[in-house]
N, C-alpha and C positions, 0 to 999 in steps of 0.2 A: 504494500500500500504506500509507503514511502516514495516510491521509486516512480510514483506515480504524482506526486507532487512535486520532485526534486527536476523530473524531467524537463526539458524546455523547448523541445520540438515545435511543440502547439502553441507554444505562446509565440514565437514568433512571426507565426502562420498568421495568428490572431491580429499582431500590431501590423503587419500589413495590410490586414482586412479596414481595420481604423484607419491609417491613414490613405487610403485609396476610396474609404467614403468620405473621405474630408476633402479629400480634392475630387472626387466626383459632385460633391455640393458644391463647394466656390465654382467649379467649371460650370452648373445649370445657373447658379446669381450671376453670372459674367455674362451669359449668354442671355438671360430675362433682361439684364442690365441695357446689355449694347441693344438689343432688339427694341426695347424701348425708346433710347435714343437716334438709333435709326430710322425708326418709323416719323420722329419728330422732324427730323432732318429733311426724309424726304418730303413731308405734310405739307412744311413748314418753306422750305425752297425750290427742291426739283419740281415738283406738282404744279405749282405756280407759274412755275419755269417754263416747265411743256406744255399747260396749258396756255400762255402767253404765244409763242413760238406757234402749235398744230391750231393752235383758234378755236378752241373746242369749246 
């Protein structure tokens, strides 16, 4: 039973699991992030843009 606490195979296993969902979360809030501001950007200038320019 011992030998079963002292081991440390699994625990390493384990801390990669943590931090590969730590950076799989900042990676979807970077991407809700920029998608947010992109949509802004394009509303906000290109839109306006080509609408001006095709005459739509």
């Amino acid at each position: 039973m011992k030998e079963y606490f002292i081991e440390e195979s699994g625990q390493s296993m384990t801390e990669y699991a943590l931090i590969l969902s730590l950076v799989f979360l900042a990676a979807i809030g970077a991407v809700i992030l920029a998608g947010k501001n992109i949509t802004d950007i394009y509303t906000e200038t290109i839109k306006p843009t080509l609408e001006e320019v095709l005459d739509i």
